[in-house]
C-alpha angles and dihedrals in degrees: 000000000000127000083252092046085054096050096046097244092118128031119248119259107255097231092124120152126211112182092188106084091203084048106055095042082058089053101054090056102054097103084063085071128097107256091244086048077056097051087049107053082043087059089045098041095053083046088067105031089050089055096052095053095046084049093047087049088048094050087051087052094046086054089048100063106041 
């Protein structure tokens, strides 16, 4: 991702890759959503996202550790 990418003065590429298929057919139909359902699933989404990698952190400390 470039510096103008980053700062929202040029859109990112869509070379996105989702390796999940159900996921990904799920992807392509967000804009369908009501702004606040978008909200929503980003709330949701960063939830997730933001466990698994304090889980991962937590299993590199364990590891750490032992």
């Amino acid at each position: 991702m470039s510096l103008d990418e980053l700062a929202g003065r040029k859109p990112e590429d869509d070379d996105i890759v989702i390796n999940n298929q159900k996921l990904y057919e799920l992807y392509k139909k967000v804009n369908i959503l009501s702004d606040e359902d978008q909200k929503a699933l980003i709330i949701l989404l960063d939830s997730l996202v933001s466990r698994s990698q304090l889980n991962h952190v937590i299993g590199q400390s364990q590891e750490i550790r032992e």
